[in-house]
Each structure stands twice: as structure tokens, then as C-alpha cells.
C-alpha positions as CSV (number, residue, x, y, z in Angstrom):
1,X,130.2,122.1,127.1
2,X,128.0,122.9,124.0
3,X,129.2,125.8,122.1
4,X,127.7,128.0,119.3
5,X,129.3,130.6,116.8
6,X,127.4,133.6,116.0
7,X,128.0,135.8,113.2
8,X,127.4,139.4,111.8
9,X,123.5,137.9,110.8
10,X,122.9,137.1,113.9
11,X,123.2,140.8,115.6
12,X,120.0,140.8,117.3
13,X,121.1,137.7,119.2
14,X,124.4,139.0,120.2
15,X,123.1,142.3,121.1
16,X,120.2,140.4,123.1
17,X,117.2,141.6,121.4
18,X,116.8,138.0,120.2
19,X,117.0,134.4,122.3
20,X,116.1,132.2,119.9
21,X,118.9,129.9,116.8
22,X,118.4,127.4,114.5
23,X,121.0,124.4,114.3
24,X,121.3,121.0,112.8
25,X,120.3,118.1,115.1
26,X,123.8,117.4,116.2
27,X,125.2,113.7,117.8
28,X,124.4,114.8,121.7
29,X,121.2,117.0,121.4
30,X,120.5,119.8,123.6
31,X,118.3,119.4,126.3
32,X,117.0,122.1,128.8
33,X,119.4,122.9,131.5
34,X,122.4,123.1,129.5
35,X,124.8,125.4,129.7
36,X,125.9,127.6,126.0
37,X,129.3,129.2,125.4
38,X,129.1,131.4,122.5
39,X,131.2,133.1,120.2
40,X,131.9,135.4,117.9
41,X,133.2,134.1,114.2
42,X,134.4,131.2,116.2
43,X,136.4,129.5,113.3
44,X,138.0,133.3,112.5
45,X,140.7,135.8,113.3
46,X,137.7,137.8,115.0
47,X,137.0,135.0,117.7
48,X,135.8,136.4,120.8
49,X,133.5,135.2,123.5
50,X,130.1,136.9,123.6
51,X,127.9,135.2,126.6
52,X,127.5,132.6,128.4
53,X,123.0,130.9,128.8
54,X,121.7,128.3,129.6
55,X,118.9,126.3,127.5
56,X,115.0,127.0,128.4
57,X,113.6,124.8,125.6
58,X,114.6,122.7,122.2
59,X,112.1,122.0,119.3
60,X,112.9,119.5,116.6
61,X,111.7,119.9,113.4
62,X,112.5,118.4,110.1
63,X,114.2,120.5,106.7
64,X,111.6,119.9,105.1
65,X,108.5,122.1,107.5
66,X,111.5,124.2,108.4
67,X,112.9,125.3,104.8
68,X,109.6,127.3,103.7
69,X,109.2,128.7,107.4
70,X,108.9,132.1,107.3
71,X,108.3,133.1,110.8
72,X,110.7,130.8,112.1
73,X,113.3,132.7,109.6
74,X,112.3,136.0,110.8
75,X,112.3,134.9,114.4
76,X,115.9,133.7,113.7
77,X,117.1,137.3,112.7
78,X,116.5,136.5,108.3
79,X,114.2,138.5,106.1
80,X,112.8,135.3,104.7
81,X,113.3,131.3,104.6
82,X,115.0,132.1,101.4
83,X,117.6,134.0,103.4
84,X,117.8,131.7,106.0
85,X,118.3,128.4,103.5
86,X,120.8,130.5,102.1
87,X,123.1,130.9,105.2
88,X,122.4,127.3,106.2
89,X,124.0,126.1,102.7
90,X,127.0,128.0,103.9
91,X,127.2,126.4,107.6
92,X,126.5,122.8,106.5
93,X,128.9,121.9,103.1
94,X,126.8,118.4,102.8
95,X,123.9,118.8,101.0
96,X,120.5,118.9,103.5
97,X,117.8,116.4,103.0
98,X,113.9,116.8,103.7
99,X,114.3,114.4,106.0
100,X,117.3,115.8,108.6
101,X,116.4,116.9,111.9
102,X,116.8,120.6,112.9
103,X,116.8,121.8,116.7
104,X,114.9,125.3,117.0
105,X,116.7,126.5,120.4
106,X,115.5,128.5,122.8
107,X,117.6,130.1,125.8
108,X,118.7,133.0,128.4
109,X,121.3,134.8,128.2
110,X,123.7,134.8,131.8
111,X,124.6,137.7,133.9
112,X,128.4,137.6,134.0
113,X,128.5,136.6,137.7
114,X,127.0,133.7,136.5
115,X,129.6,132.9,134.4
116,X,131.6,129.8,134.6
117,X,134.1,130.4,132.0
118,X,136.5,133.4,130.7
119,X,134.5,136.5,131.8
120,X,134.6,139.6,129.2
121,X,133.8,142.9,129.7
122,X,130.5,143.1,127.4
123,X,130.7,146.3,126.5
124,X,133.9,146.7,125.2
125,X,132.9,143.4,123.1
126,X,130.0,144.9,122.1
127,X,132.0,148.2,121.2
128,X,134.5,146.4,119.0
129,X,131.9,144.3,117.0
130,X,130.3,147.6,116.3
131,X,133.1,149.3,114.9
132,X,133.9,146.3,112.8
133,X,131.0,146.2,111.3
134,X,131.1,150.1,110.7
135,X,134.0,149.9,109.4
136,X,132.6,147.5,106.9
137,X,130.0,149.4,106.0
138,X,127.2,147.6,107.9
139,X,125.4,150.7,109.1
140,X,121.5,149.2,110.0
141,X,124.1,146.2,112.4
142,X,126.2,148.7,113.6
143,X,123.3,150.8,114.6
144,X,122.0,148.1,116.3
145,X,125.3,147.6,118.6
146,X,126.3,151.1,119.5
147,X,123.0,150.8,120.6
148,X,123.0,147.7,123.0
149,X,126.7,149.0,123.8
150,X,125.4,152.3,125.6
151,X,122.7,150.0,127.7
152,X,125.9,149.8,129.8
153,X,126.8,153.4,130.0
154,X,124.2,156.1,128.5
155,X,126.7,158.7,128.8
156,X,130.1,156.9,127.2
157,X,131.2,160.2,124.5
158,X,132.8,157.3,122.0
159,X,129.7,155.4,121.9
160,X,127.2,158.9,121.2
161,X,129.5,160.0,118.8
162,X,130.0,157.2,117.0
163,X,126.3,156.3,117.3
164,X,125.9,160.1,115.7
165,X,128.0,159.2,113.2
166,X,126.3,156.0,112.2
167,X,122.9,157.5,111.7
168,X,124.7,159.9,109.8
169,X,125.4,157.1,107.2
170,X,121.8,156.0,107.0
171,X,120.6,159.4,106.2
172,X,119.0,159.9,109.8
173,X,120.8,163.2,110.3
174,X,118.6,165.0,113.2
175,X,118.7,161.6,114.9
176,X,122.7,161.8,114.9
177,X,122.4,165.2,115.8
178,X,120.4,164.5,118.9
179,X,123.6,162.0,120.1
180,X,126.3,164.8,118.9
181,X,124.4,167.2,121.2
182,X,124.0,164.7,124.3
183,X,128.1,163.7,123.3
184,X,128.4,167.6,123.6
185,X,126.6,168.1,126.9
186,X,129.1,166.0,128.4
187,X,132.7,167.1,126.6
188,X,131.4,170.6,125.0
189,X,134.7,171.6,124.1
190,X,135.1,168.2,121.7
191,X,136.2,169.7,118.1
192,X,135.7,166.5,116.7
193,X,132.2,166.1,117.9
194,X,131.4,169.6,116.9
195,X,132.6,168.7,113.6
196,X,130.6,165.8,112.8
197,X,127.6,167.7,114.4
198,X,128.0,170.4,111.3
199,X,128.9,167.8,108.7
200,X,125.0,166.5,109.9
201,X,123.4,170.0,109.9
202,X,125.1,170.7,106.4
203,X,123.9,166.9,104.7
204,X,120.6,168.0,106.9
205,X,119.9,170.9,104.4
206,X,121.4,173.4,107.1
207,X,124.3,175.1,105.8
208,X,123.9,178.5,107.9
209,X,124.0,176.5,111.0
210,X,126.6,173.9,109.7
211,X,128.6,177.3,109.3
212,X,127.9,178.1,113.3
213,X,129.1,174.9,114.6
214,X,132.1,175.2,112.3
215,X,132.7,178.7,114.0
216,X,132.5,176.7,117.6
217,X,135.0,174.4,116.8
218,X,137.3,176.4,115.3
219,X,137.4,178.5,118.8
220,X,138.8,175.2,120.2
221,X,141.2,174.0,117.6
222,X,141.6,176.2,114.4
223,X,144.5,174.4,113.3
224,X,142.4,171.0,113.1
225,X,142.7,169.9,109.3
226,X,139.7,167.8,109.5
227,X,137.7,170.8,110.9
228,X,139.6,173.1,108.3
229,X,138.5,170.3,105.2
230,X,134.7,170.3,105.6
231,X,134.3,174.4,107.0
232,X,135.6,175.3,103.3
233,X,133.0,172.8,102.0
234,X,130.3,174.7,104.0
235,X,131.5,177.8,103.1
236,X,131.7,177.0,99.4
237,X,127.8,175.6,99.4
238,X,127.2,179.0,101.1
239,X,128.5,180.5,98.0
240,X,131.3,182.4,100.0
241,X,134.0,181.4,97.4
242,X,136.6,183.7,98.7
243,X,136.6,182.9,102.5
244,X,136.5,178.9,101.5
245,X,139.6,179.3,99.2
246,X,141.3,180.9,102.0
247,X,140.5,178.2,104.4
248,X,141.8,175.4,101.2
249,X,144.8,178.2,101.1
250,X,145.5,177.7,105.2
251,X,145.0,173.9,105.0
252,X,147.3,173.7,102.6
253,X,149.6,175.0,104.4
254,X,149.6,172.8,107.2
255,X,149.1,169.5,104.8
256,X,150.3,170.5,101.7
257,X,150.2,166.8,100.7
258,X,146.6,166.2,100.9
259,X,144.9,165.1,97.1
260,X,141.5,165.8,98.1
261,X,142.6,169.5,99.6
262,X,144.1,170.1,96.1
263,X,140.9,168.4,94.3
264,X,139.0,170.2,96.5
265,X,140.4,173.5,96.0
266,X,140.2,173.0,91.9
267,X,137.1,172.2,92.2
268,X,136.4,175.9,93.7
269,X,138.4,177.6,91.5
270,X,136.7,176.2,88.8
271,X,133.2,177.5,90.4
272,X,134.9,181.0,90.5
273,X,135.4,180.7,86.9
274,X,139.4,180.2,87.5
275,X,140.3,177.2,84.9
276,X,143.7,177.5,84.5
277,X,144.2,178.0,88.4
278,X,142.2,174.9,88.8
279,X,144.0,172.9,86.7
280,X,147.2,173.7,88.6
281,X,145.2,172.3,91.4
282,X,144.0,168.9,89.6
283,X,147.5,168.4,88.4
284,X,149.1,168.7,92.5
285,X,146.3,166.5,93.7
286,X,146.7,164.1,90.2
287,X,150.2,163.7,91.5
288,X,149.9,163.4,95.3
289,X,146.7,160.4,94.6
290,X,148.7,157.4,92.4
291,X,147.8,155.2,94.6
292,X,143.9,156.2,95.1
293,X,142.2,155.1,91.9
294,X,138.9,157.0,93.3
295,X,140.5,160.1,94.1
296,X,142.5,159.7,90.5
297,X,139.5,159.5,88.5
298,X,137.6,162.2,90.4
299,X,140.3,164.5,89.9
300,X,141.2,163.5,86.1
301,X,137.0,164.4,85.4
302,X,137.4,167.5,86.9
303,X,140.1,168.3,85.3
304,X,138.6,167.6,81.8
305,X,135.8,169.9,82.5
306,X,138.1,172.7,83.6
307,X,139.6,171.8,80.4
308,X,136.7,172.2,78.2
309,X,136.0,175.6,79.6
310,X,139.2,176.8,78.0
311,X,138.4,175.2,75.0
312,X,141.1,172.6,75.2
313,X,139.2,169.7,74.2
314,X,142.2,167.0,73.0
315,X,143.7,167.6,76.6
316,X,140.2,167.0,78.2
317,X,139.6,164.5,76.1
318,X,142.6,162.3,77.5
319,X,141.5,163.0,80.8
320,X,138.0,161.3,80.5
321,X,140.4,158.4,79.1
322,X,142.3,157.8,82.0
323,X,139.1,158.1,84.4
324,X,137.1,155.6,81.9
325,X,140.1,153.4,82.5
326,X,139.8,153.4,85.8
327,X,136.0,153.6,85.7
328,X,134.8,151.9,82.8
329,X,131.3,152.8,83.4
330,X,131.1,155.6,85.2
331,X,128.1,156.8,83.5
332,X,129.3,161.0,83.9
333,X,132.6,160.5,83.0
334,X,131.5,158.9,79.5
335,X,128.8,161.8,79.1
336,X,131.6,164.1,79.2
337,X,133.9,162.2,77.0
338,X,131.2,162.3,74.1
339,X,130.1,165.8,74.7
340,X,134.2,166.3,73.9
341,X,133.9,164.4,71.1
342,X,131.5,165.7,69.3
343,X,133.0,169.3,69.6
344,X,135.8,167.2,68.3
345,X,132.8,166.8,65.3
346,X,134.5,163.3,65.8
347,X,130.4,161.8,65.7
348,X,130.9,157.8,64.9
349,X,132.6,157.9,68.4
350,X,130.7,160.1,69.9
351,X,127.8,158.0,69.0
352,X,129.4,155.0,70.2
353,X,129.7,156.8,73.6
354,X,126.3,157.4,74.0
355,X,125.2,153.4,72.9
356,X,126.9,152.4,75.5
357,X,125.9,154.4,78.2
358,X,122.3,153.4,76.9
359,X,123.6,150.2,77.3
360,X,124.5,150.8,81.1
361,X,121.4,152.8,81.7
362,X,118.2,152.2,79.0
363,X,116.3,155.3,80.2
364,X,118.8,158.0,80.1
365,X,117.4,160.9,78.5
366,X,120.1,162.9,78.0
367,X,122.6,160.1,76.0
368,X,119.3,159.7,73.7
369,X,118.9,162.9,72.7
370,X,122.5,163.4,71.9
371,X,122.7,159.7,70.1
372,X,120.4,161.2,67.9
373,X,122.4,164.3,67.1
374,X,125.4,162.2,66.2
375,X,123.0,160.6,63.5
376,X,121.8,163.4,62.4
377,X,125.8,164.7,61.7
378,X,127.0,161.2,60.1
């Protein structure tokens, strides 16, 4: 019973857009007729049975025509030979000579009542590998198997939504609208979908229309913190500062332990020209995020500028500190520590500042110009 492992680079196989993989000549070589079991991450935590074919054809060709193949490579599911050479140095630990044998095999993927082993239900499989590789941040994969997944059912809500919400990630906003709206069509009174429908229309460059959706879902849940979260961010790019700090104001209210509600909410006040409100705001959501070194560091820049504003530029000086520390080249946060510094008319470190974001980033304008003032005040 010949069995083969397939991994997250080989999506295009598992999802069936490909038939084709690439493995060492092994003791028993395949021959057509036979009958594959394959997996998923066989050797992992994440094993799981993906189909069941049978073999239509096996090529043999050495390492040495196969290495600089690039249609083979591409055929495989790699941008390149390079690619694929790669991954092979990673499946075989001995080193690979011109000289060893490679099997290019060729074969059809089983319905399931053709199965002879465990049978699966494919597109919960499907599903799951999706969401794991989502999860990880794997959007173009992902895409690829909430895709395949709804081959089985067009009209599963979970899959559009999440499909939606996938192209949302790769910047294809009125394709994810499109699969919010056919979600919709089916469960119209979904908050959820409704809200990741006007998070699309508001990264789409449509606020106004963000701001309707928001209005729908509010009819059907206007307790829903998630909804509450991202309404005040459309209401604060519409420039209606009031209305959004009442929505941070109601939010807060229900979680008052949320550090990016607080953030969020400084980071309003401070648009409405409210510093020392705003730093009440960056302190609550400094204390509530010890554990989240992004929000932390967010939250201690933000704070700094509120600080300048008020002129208090030893206190916003430390904060830049403590987000340097935590992100040592974050290329804004040292901008804003030398612009401090040299209020501070403390210019050797302000010049030091700016070398080293020029260090970090040769072209940037902005740390040249202001390099050379520090000079020019030595």
C-alpha cells in the first residue's frame, strides 16, 4: 500500500487542480495500477488523510536532467527548480547525487466510493487545511482551499465568508465583497458577515457605504463589540469625531478591559486636539496590554506624540524608549524620538538617531534632512 505525504506546497495537488509529484526512486517502484494513500503532514500532529488514486503513469529520470527542470518544477506546484531543489533537500537528509533516480508520477484522484481505506468527509478536510493555513497567514493557499472546499457546497455561509475574508487579506476587496453579499443572500441577518462586508467597503476606499452596512448590522445586534470596534473606526475616517467617541464611550462600557478600545479611543482624542484626555487613554490601554508587546509599543508612540503636543518632551521622550525597546527598528518610532531630541537641543543624539535610521533605510528623505540640521547645531 504505497503512501505519500503532502504538504502546505503542494496545495494545488490536495485541492486537485494538480495530479502530478516528484519522489525519489524508492526500493519497490511504482508502477501503473497501483493504488496511493495520501496524507496530510504525514510525520506531524496535523496528519490527516486527504485521498485515495490510483497510478496512470511513472517517468524515471535522473537528479541530474531533473535539478535544472523548470517545467517539471512548475508542473509540481514550485515557482522554479531552485524552489523545488530546495524542498527536496528538506525531504531527503542524504545528500542527492547526479546520478539517483527520481520517479515523476502521474495519477487520478478516487471518488470516495472508491475508497478502500478510512473514508473522510473531503470537505470538512478541505475546510480545516484552509483555516490552518489562514490562520498562518498563508492567504494565496488558503484562497486556493476555501475555494476547492465550496466545489462541494456553493452555498456553505462559513466557507463565503471566510473566502470574503481571505481576499480581504490580499487586498482583493470587491472580490470579498461579492462572497459577503452571496453569504448575505443566504443568512441576511448575519452581523458578523455584515461587518466584515463594511470593514471591505471601508479598506475599499468607501467609507460612506462602510458606514451603511455598519448601520445594518447594528439593527441586528447593537451590543456586538466587534461591530461597535470598527463602526467608530469608520466613523472617525468620516471625520465624525463626536459620534465615534461615543461609540469608544459605549464599547467601553461593555468591555472596559479592551487595550486597543482605550488605544483606540486616545488615538481620537488626540485628533480632536484632546492630549491630556488622550493620555488618560494610552495610560488604561498601557496597563490593560503587558502582555502584548505590539499593542504596548503602539500605544507607548502614541502616547509620546500626545505628549509632544503639550510640550512634555522628557515624558515623550521615555515613551519612544520603551517602544524602541520593544521595536528596535521601528523606523517611526525612532523619527519621533529624534524630532524629541532635538527640541531637547540634545543634537549628538539626535544625530545619532537619524544615522541609524539611514542605516535601516539609505533613501529616507526625511532622517537626511534632519541629519544635516543636527550638524549644522553641533
Amino acid at each position: 500500500m504505497p503512501i505519500l505525504s503532502f504538504g502546505s506546497q503542494n496545495i494545488n495537488i490536495i485541492t486537485g487542480k494538480h495530479s502530478m509529484t516528484i519522489r525519489k526512486l524508492w526500493k519497490n517502484p511504482l508502477k501503473v495500477g497501483d493504488r496511493l494513500h495520501c496524507y496530510w503532514n504525514l510525520v506531524s500532529k496535523e496528519k490527516k488523510k486527504i485521498f485515495e488514486a490510483t497510478v496512470t503513469d511513472v517517468k524515471l529520470m535522473p537528479f541530474k536532467d531533473l535539478k535544472n527542470n523548470d517545467e517539471i518544477a512548475k508542473e509540481e506546484g514550485y515557482a522554479d527548480s531552485k524552489e523545488m531543489i530546495k524542498e527536496f533537500k528538506k525531504m531527503y537528509f542524504e545528500k542527492i547525487k547526479d546520478d539517483d533516480i527520481f520517479q515523476i508520477i502521474y495519477f487520478k484522484k478516487l471518488d470516495i466510493d472508491e475508497w478502500k481505506g478510512e473514508k473522510i468527509d473531503q470537505k470538512a478536510m478541505i475546510t480545516q487545511r484552509a483555516d490552518i493555513l489562514f490562520d498562518s497567514g498563508k492567504y494565496d493557499k488558503s484562497a486556493v482551499c476555501y475555494n476547492a472546499a465550496l466545489k462541494f457546497d456553493p452555498d456553505d455561509v462559513y466557507l463565503l465568508n471566510k473566502k470574503g475574508d481571505n481576499l480581504s487579506r490580499l487586498g482583493r476587496f470587491s472580490e470579498a465583497i461579492e462572497c459577503y453579499d452571496k453569504a448575505l443572500k443566504i443568512e441576511p441577518n448575519n452581523e458578523y458577515i455584515l461587518n466584515n462586508k463594511a470593514i471591505a467597503l471601508l479598506n475599499s476606499g468607501n467609507p460612506q457605504e462602510a458606514l451603511v452596512t455598519s448601520d445594518e448590522a447594528m439593527k441586528h445586534n447593537s451590543e456586538n463589540p466587534v461591530i461597535l470596534y470598527w463602526r467608530g473606526f469608520i466613523l472617525e475616517l468620516l471625520g465624525k469625531f463626536d459620534e465615534a467617541l461615543v461609540v469608544y464611550d459605549n464599547l467601553l462600557k461593555i468591555d472596559s478591559e479592551n487595550p486597543e478600545v482605550w488605544n483606540a479611543r486616545g488615538n481620537l482624542l488626540n485628533d480632536m486636539g484632546e492630549s491630556e484626555k488622550a493620555l488618560e487613554s494610552y495610560d488604561k490601554a498601557l496597563e490593560l496590554c503587558l502582555d502584548d508587546s505590539d499593542i504596548d509599543a503602539s500605544a507607548q508612540n502614541r502616547k509620546g506624540n500626545a505628549l509632544i503636543d503639550l510640550g512634555r518632551y522628557e515624558e515623550a521622550l521615555a515613551c519612544f524608549d520603551k517602544s524602541i525597546e520593544l521595536e528596535k527598528d521601528n523606523i517611526d518610532f525612532l523619527f519621533n524620538k529624534g524630532i524629541v531630541l532635538m527640541e531637547l537641543e540634545k543634537f549628538e543624539e539626535a544625530l545619532d538617531t537619524f544615522t541609524k535610521i539611514l542605516v535601516i533605510k539609505p533613501d529616507n528623505e526625511d532622517a537626511q534632512f534632519f541629519k544635516e540640521e543636527c550638524l549644522e547645531n553641533l
